[in-house]
C-alpha positions as CSV (number, residue, x, y, z in Angstrom):
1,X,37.3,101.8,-17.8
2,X,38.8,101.4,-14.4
3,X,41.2,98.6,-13.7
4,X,42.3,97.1,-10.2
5,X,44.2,99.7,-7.9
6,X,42.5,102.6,-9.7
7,X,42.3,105.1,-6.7
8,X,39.1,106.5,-7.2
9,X,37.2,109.8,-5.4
10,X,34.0,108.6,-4.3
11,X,31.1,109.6,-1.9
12,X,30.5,107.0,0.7
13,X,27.7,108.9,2.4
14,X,27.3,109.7,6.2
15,X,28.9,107.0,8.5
16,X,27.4,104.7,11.0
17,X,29.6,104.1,14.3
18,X,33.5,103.9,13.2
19,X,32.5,103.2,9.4
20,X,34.4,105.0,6.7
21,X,32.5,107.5,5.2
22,X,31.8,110.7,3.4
23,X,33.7,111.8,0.1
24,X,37.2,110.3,-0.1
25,X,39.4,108.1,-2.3
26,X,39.2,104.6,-2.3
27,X,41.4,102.0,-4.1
28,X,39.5,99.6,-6.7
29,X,39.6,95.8,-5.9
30,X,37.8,94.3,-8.0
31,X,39.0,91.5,-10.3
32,X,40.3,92.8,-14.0
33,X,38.1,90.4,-15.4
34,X,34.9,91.7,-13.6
35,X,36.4,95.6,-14.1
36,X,36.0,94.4,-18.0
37,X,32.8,93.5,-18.0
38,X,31.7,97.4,-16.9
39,X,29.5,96.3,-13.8
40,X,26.9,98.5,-12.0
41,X,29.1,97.8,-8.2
42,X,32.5,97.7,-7.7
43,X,34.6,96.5,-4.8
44,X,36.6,99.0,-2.9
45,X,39.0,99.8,-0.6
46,X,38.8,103.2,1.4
47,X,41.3,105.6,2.4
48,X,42.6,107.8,5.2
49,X,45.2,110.2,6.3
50,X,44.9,108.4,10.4
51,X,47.9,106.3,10.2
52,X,47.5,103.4,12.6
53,X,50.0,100.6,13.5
54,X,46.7,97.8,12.3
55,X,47.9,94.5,10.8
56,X,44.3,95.2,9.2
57,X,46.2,98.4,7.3
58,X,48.4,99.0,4.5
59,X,50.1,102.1,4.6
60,X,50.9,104.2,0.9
61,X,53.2,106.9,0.6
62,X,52.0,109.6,-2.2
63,X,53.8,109.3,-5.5
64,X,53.2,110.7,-9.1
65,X,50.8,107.1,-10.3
66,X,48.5,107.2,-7.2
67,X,48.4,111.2,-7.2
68,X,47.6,111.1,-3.1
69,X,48.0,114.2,-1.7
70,X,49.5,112.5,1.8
71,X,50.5,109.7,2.9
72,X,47.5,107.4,3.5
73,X,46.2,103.9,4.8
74,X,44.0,101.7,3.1
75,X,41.7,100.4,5.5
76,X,41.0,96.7,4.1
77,X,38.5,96.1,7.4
78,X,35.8,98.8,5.3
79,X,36.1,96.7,2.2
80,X,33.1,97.6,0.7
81,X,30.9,97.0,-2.6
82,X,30.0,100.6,-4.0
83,X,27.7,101.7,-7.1
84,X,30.1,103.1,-9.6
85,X,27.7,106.2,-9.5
86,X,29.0,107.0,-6.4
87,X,32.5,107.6,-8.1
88,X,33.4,110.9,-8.4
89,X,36.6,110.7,-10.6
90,X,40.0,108.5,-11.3
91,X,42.6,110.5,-10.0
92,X,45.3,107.6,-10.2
93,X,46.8,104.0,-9.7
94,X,48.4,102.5,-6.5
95,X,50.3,99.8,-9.0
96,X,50.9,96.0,-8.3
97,X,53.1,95.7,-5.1
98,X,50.6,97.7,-3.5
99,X,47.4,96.1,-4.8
100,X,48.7,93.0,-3.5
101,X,49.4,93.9,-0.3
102,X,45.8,94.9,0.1
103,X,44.7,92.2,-1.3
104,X,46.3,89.7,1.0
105,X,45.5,91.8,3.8
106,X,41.7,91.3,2.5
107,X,42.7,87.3,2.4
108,X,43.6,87.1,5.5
109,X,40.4,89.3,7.0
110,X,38.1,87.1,4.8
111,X,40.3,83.8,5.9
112,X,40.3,83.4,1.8
């Protein structure tokens, strides 16, 4: 069962314009109590290696929960809802500080 922050490989297929895309890890965003329920889409969160200075941004340094290979941003502006089938595998968890700080980034994008 995944669980919020669950970094999560997953194809996001071929890209429009600057949209994140192809096969990459994501983190999960979705509410536990959603997660619990075993839904069909999931909320997610994608990552990249392009470190930019983006007050739309969190930055995450690898360590041995989230299992990143390098040092990565989550890029909260390509929030996205995704079809679990599109998960590839759990490779990890970004924990609760960081979960947090994307999810107040998402706040503040969604003026929640």
């Amino acid at each position: 069962m995944l669980t919020p922050g669950d970094v999560v490989e997953l194809d996001l297929g071929t890209p429009t314009g600057s949209e994140a895309g192809l096969r990459r890890p994501a983190i999960v965003v979705t509410a536990n109590r959603i997660l619990k329920g075993g839904p069909n889409v999931i909320q997610v969160v994608p990552l990249t290696r392009t470190i930019r200075q983006s007050s739309t941004e969190a930055v995450i340094d690898p360590d041995e929960d989230n299992r990143l290979a390098a040092r990565s941003s989550a890029q909260c502006q390509h929030v996205r809802s995704v079809t679990t089938a599109r998960i590839h595998q759990r490779t990890g968890n970004v924990g609760p500080v960081v979960l947090s700080e994307v999810r107040e980034i998402l706040a503040l994008l969604l003026d929640l």
